[in-house]
MARTI-745737 format. One line per field, with one value per residue: residue number from 1; x, y, z negated of N, C-alpha, C, O in turn. Coordinates in steps of 0.1 Angstrom, whole numbers, plus 5000, padded with zeros to 4 digits. Each point is the difference from the previous one (the first is absolute). Example, Ala and Ser with C-alpha at 12.3 -4.5 7.8 and 13.67 -1.06 7.14 Angstrom:
MARTI-745737
num <- (1; 2)
n.x <- (5132; 4986)
n.y <- (4943; 5011)
n.z <- (4922; 5014)
ca.x <- (4991; 5009)
ca.y <- (5012; 5011)
ca.z <- (5000; 5000)
c.x <- (5009; 4992)
c.y <- (5012; 5011)
c.z <- (5000; 4992)
o.x <- (5010; 5005)
o.y <- (5000; 5011)
o.z <- (4993; 4999)
***
This chain:
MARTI-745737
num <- (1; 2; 3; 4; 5; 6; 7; 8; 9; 10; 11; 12; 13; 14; 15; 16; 17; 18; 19; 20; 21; 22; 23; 24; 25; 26; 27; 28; 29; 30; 31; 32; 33; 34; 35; 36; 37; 38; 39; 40; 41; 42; 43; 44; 45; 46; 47; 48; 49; 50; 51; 52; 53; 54; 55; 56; 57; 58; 59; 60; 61; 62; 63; 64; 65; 66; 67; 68; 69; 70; 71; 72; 73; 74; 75; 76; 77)
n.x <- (5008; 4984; 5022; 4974; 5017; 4986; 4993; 5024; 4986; 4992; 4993; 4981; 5012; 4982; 4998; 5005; 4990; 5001; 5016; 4999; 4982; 4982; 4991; 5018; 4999; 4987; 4993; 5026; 4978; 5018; 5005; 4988; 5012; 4984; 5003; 5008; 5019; 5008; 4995; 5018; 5016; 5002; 5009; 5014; 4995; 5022; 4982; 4993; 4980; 4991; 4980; 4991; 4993; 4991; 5007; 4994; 4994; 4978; 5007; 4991; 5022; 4991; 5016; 5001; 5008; 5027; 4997; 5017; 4990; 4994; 5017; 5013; 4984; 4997; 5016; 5005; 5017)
n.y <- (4988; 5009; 5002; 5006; 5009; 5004; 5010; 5007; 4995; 5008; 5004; 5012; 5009; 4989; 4988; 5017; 5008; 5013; 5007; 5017; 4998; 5001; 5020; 4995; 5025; 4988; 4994; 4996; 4990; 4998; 4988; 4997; 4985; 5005; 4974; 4985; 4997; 4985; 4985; 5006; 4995; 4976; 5019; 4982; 5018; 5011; 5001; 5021; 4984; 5000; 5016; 4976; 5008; 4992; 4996; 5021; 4982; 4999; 4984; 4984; 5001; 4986; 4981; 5017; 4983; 5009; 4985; 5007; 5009; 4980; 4992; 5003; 5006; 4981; 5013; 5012; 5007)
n.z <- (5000; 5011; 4990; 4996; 5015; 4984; 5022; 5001; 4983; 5018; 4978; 5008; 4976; 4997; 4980; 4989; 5023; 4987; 5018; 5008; 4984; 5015; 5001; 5014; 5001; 5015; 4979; 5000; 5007; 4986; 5015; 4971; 5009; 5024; 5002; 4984; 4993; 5005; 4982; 4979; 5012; 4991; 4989; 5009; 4981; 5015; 4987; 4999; 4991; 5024; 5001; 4994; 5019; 4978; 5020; 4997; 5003; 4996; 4980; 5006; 5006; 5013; 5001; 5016; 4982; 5005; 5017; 5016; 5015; 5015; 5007; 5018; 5018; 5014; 5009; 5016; 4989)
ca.x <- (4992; 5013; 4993; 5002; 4998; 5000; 5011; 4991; 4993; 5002; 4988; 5007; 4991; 4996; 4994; 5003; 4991; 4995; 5010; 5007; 5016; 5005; 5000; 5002; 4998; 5011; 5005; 4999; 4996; 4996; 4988; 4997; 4988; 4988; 4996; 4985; 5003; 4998; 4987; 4989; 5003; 5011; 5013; 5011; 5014; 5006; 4998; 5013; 5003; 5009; 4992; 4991; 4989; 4993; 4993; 4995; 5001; 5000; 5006; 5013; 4996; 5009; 5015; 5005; 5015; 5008; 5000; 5014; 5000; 4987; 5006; 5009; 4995; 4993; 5012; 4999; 4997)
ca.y <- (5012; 5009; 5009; 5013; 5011; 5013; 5011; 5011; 5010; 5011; 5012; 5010; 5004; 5015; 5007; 4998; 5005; 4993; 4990; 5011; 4993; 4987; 5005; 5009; 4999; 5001; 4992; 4990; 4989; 4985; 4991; 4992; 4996; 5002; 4997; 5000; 5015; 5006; 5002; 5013; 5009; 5008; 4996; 4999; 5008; 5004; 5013; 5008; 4997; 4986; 4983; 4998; 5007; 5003; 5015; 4997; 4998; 5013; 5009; 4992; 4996; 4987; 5001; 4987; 5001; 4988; 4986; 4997; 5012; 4997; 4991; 5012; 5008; 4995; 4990; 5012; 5000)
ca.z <- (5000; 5002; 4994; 5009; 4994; 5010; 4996; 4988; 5006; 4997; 5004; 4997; 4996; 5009; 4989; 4993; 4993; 4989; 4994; 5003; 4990; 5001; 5015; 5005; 5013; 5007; 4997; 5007; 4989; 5005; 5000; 5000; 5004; 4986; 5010; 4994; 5001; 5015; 4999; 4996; 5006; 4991; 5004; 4990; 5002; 4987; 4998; 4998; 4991; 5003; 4999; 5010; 4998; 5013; 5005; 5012; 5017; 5007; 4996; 5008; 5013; 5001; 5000; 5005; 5000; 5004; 4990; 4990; 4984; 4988; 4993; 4992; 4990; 4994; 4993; 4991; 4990)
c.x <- (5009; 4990; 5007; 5004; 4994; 5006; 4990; 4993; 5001; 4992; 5006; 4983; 4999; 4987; 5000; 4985; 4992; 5011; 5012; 5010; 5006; 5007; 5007; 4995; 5014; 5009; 4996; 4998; 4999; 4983; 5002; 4992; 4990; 4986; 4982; 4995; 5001; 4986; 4994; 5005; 5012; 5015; 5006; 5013; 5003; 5004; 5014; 5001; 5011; 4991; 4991; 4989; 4987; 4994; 4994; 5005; 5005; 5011; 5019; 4999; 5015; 5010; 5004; 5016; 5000; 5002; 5009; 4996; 4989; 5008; 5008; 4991; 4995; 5011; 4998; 4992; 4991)
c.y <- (5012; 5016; 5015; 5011; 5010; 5008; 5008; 5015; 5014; 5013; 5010; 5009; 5016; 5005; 4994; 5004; 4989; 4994; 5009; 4994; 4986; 5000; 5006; 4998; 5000; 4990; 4984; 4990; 4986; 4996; 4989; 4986; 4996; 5000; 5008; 5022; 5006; 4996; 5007; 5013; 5007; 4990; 4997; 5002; 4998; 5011; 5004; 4998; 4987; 4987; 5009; 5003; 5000; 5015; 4996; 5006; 5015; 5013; 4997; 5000; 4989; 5006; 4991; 5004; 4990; 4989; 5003; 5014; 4997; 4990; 5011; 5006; 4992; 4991; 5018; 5000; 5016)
c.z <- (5000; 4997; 5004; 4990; 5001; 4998; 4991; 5013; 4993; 5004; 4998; 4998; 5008; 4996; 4983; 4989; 4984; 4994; 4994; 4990; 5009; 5014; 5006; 5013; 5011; 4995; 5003; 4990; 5004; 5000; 5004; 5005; 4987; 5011; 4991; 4998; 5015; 5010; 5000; 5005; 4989; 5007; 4981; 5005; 4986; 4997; 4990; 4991; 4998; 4997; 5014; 4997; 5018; 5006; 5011; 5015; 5005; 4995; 5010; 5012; 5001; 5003; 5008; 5000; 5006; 4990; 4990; 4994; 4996; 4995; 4988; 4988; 4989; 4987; 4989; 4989; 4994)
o.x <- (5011; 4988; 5012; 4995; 5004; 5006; 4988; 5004; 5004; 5000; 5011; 4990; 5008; 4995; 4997; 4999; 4997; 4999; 5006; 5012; 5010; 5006; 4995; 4999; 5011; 5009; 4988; 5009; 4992; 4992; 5005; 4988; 5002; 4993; 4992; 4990; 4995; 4998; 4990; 4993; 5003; 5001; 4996; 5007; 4995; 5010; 5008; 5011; 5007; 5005; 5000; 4997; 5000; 4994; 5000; 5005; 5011; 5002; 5009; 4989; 5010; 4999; 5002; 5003; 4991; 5002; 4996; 5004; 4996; 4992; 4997; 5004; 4999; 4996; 4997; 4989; 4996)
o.y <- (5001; 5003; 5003; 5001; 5004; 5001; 5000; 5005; 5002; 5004; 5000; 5000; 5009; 5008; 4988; 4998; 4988; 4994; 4992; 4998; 4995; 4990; 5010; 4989; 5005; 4998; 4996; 4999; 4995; 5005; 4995; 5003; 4997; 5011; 5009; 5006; 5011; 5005; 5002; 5009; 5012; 4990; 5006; 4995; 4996; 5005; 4991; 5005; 4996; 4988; 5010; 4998; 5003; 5008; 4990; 5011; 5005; 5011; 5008; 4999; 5004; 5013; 4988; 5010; 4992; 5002; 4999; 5001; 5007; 4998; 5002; 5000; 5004; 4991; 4998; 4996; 5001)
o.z <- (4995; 5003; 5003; 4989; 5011; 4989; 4997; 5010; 4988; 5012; 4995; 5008; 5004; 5008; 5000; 4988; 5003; 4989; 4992; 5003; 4997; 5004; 4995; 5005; 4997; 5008; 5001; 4991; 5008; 4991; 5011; 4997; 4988; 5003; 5005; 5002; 5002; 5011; 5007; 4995; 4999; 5007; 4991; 5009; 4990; 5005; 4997; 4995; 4990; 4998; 5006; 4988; 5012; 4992; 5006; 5002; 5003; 5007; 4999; 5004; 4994; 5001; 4997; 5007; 5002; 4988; 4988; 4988; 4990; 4991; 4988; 4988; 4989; 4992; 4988; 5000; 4988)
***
């Protein structure tokens, strides 16, 4: 059985409206997978506190990086 990695994904907030302690705008947030949450039109990120938090959708728009600076970023501490 052979098993898959994915790469790490990556949003970028472009409103911060209701979240503003958790949020910057223009700033770049990993996302999480969170098949049951994207359902609902919310995204899991990691917000500036350094855990995971659900928001919604509409406050991000996707990230498409190169494979090797989404592996890179994702070894960052």
């Amino acid at each position: 059985m052979s098993q898959q990695t994915a790469e790490p994904r990556y949003v970028l907030c472009v409103s911060n409206e209701g979240y503003q302690a958790s949020l910057l705008v223009r700033r770049m947030y990993r996302l999480l997978p969170d098949p049951e949450a994207a359902r609902h039109g919310l995204l899991r990120v990691i917000d500036e506190s350094g855990e995971d938090y659900l928001f919604p959708r509409k406050l991000f728009v996707p990230m498409a990086l190169p494979k090797a600076l989404g592996r890179k970023l994702a070894t960052v501490t």
